[in-house]
BALOBA-1460 file (C-alpha; in Angstrom, 3 decimals):
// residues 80
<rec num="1" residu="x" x="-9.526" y="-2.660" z="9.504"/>
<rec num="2" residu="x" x="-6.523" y="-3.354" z="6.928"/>
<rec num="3" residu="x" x="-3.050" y="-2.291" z="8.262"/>
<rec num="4" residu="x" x="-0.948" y="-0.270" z="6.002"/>
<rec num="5" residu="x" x="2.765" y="-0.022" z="6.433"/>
<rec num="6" residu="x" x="4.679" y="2.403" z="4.188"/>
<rec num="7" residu="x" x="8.594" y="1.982" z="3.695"/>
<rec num="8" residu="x" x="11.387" y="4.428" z="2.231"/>
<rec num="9" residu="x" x="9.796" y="7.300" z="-0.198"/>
<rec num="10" residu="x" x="6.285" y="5.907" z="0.534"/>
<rec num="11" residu="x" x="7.220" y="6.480" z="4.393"/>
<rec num="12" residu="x" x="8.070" y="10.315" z="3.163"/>
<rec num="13" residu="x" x="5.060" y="11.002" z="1.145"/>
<rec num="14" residu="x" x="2.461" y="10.149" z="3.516"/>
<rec num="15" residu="x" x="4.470" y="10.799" z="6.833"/>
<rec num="16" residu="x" x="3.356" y="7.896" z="8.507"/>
<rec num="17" residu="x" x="5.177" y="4.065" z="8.842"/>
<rec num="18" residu="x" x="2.037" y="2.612" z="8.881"/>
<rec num="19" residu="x" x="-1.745" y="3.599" z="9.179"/>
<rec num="20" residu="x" x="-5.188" y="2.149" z="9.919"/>
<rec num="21" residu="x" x="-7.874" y="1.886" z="7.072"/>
<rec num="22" residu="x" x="-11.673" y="0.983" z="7.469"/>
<rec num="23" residu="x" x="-12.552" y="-2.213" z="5.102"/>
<rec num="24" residu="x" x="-15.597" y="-0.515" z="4.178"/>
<rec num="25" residu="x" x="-15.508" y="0.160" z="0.354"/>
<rec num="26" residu="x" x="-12.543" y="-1.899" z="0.069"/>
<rec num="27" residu="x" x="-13.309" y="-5.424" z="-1.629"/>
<rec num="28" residu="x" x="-10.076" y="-5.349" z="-3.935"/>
<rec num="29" residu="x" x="-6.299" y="-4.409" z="-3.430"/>
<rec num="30" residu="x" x="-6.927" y="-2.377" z="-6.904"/>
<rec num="31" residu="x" x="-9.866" y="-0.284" z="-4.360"/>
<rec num="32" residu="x" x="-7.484" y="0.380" z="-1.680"/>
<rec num="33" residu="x" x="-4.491" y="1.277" z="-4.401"/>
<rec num="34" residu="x" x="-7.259" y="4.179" z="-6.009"/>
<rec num="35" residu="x" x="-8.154" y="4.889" z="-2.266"/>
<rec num="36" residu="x" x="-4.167" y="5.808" z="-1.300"/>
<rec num="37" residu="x" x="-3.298" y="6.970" z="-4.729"/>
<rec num="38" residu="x" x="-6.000" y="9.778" z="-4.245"/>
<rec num="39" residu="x" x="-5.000" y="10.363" z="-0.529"/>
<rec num="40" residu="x" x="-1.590" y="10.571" z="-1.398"/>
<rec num="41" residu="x" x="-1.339" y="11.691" z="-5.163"/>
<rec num="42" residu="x" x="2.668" y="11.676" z="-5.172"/>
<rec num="43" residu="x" x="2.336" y="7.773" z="-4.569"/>
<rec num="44" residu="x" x="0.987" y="7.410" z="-8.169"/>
<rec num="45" residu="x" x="4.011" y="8.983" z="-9.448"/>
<rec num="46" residu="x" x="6.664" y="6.703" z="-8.279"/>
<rec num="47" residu="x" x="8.194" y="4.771" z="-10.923"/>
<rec num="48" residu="x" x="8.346" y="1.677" z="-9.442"/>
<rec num="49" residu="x" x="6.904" y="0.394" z="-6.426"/>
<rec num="50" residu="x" x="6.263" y="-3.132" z="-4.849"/>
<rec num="51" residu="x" x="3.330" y="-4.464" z="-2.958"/>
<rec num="52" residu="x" x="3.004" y="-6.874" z="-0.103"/>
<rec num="53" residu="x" x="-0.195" y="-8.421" z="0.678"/>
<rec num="54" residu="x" x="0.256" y="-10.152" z="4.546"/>
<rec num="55" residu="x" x="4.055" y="-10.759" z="4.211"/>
<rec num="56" residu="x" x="3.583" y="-11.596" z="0.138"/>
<rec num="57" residu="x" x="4.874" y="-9.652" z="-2.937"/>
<rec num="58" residu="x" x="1.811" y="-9.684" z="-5.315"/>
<rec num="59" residu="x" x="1.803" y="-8.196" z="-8.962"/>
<rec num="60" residu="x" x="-2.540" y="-9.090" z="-9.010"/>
<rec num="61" residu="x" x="-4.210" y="-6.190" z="-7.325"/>
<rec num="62" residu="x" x="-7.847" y="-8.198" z="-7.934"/>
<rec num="63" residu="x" x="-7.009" y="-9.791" z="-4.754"/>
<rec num="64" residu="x" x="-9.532" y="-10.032" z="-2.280"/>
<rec num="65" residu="x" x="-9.129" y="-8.102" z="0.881"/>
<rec num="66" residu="x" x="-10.585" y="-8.753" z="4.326"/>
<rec num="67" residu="x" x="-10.386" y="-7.575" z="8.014"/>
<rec num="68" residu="x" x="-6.723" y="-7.728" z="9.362"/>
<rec num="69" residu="x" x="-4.978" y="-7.782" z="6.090"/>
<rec num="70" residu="x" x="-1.405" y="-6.197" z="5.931"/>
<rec num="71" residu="x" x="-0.940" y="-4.136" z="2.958"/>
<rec num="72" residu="x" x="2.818" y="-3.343" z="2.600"/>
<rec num="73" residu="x" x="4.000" y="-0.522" z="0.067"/>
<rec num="74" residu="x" x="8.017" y="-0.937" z="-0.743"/>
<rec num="75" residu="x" x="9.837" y="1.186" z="-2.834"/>
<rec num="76" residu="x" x="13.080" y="-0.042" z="-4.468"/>
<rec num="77" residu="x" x="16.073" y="0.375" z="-2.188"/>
<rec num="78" residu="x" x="19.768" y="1.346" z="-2.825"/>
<rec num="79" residu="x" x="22.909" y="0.281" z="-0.954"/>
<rec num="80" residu="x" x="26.520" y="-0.184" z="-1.163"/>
């Protein structure tokens, strides 16, 4: 299982903070990016979005996954 955890507008689109998904089918970060962009089609549409790969910012998505992985979608954030 890879654990996904979803923060700010990625948190609203999929109404979850973080989810469970099988491994199966899932040899590359690019696989499970095309796996949540079709669950979630509104995720493809965000302008800019990082991604976290166990506690790691990562710009490669032919990264290999395997069980127990932590997958971290993060929008940009605002403040004052």
């Amino acid at each position: 299982m890879l654990t996904i955890l979803f923060f700010g507008i990625t948190k609203d689109i999929t109404q979850n903070a973080q989810i469970e998904v099988p491994l199966a089918g899932l040899a590359l970060l690019n696989d499970l990016k095309v796996f949540l962009y079709e669950k979630y089609p509104a995720l493809a549409n965000l302008k800019s979005l990082e991604w976290a790969h166990n506690e790691e910012y990562v710009h490669d998505f032919k990264i290999s996954l395997k069980a127990g992985d932590c997958i971290a979608l993060i929008p940009p954030v605002s403040g004052g």
